[in-house]
C-alpha positions as CSV (number, residue, x, y, z in Angstrom):
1,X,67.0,19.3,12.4
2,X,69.3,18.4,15.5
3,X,71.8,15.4,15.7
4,X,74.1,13.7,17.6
5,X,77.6,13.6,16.1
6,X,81.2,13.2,17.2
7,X,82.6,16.6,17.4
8,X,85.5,17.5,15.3
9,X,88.2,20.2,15.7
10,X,86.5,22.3,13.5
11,X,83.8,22.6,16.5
12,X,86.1,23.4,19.3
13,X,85.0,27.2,19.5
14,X,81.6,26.6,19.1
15,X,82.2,23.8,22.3
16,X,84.0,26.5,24.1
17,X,81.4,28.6,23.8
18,X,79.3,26.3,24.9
19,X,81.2,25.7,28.1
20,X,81.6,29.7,28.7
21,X,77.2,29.4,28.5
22,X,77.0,26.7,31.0
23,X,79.7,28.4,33.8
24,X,77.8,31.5,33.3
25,X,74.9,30.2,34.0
26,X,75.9,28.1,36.9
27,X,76.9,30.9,38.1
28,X,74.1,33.2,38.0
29,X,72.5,30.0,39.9
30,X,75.0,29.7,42.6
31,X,76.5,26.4,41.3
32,X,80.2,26.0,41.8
33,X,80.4,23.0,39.4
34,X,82.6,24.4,36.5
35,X,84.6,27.4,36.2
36,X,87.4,29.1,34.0
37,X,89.8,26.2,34.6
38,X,87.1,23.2,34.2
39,X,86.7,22.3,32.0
40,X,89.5,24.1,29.9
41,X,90.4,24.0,25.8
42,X,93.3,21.6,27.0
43,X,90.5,19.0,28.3
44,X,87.9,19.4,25.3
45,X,90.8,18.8,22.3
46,X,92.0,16.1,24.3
47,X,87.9,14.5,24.1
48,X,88.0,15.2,20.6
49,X,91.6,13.6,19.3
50,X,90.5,10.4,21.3
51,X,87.0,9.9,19.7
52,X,84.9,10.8,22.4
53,X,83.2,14.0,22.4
54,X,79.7,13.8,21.2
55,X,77.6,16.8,20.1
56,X,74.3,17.5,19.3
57,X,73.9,20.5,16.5
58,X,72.5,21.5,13.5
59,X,73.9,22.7,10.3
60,X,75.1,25.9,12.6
61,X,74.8,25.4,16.2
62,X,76.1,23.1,18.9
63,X,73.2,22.8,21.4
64,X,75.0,19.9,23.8
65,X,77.6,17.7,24.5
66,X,78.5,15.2,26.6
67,X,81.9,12.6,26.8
68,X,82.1,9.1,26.8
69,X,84.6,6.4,27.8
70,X,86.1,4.2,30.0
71,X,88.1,6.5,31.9
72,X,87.0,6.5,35.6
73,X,88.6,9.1,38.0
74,X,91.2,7.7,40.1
75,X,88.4,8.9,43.3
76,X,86.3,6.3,41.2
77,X,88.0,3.5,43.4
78,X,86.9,4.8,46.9
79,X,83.0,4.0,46.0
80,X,81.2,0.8,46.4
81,X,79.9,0.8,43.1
82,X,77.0,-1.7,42.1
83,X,78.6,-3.4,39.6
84,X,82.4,-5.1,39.7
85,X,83.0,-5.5,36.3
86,X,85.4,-3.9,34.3
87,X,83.7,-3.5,31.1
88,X,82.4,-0.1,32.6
89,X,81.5,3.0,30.2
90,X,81.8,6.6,31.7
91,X,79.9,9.8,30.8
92,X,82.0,13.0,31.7
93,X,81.3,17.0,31.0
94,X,77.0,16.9,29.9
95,X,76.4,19.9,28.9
96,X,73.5,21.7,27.1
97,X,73.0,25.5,25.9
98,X,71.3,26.9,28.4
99,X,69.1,28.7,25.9
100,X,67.6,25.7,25.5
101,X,67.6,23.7,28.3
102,X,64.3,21.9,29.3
103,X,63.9,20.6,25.5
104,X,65.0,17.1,26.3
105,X,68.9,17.6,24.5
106,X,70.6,16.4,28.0
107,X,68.2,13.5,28.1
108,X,68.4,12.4,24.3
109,X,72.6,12.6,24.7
110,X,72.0,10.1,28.2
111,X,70.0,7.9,25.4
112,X,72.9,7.8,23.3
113,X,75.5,6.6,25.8
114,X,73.0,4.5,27.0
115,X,72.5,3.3,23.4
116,X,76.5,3.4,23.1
117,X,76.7,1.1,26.2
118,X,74.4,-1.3,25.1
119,X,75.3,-1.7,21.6
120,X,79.0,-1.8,22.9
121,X,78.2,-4.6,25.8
122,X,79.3,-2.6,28.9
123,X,77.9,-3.9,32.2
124,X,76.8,-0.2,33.9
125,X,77.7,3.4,33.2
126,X,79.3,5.3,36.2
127,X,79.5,9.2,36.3
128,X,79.7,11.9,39.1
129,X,77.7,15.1,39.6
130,X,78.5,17.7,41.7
131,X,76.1,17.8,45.0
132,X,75.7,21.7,44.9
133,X,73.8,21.3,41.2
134,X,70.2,20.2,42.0
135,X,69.1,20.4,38.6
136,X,71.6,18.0,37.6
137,X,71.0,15.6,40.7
138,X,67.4,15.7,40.3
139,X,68.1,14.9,36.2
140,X,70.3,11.7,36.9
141,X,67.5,10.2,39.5
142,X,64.9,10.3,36.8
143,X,66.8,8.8,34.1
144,X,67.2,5.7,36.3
145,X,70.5,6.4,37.9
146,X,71.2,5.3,41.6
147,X,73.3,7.2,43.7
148,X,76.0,5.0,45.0
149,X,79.0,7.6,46.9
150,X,80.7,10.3,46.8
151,X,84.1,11.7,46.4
152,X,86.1,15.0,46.4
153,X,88.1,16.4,44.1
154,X,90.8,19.0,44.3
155,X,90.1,22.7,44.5
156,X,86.1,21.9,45.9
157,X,84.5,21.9,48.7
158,X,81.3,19.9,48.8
159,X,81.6,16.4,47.1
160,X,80.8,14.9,43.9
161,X,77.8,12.4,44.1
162,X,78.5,9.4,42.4
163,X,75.6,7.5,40.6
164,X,75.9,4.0,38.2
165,X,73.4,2.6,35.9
166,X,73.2,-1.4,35.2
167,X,72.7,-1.9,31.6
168,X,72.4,-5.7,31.6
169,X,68.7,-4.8,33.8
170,X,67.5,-3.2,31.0
């Protein structure tokens, strides 16, 4: 049986694992989203000291992850976004096994920091995708997520789309 926890140090191999799967994978599919520097051990300890790395696993195996916070990338302020309030929650570095992707894990860990956000009274949830990764473009616009920008970050060369969710119109 499969749950959603908050990942401990204990898990960080299994999460860097995880990550190796996912750049692989993007690879082999021509998406230049995530490579050996991003995201890095550094990155992932740093989400798990401050409480906000969530995984979803079994008794032996870590099938997803995904971030949450409030930290919004300094690029954040160049968008328009739909909401002005500060009481914003962020979801950075989804990721799910690509073994079994297509069994609803990526979806189920949007639930939770959907969940997260509405049991915690945030306004929206903001997040940024990169534009070369249809899968995960086409994912976000089913879940409800409107794209609002875009913005660049170092060290890429096609943008970021940036997409927001208003949880007080659910």
């Amino acid at each position: 049986m499969t749950y959603i926890a908050k990942a401990s140090i204990n898990d960080i191999e299994k999460i860097m694992m995880l990550i190796k799967a996912c750049v692989n994978n993007m690879r082999t599919n021509n998406i230049d989203q995530w490579d050996d520097k991003y995201p890095d051990i550094e990155i992932v300890t740093k989400d798990i000291t401050e409480g906000n790395l969530y995984i979803m696993k079994d008794d032996d195996n870590i099938y997803g992850m995904v971030t949450i916070n409030e930290k919004q990338e300094d690029e954040y302020s160049e968008v328009i976004w739909r909401s002005d309030s500060s009481k914003i929650l962020v979801v950075h570095r989804l990721a799910v096994d690509p073994q079994v992707q297509g069994n609803d894990i990526g979806k189920s860990l949007m639930k939770f920091a959907e969940d997260s956000a509405i049991l915690k009274h945030y306004d929206s949830i903001r997040l940024d995708t990169y534009c070369g990764n249809p899968i995960a473009l086409d994912f976000y616009r089913k879940l409800g997520y409107e794209r609002v920008g875009h913005i660049y970050f170092p060290h890429k060369e096609l943008p970021f789309y940036c997409y927001d969710k208003i949880m007080t119109d659910l």
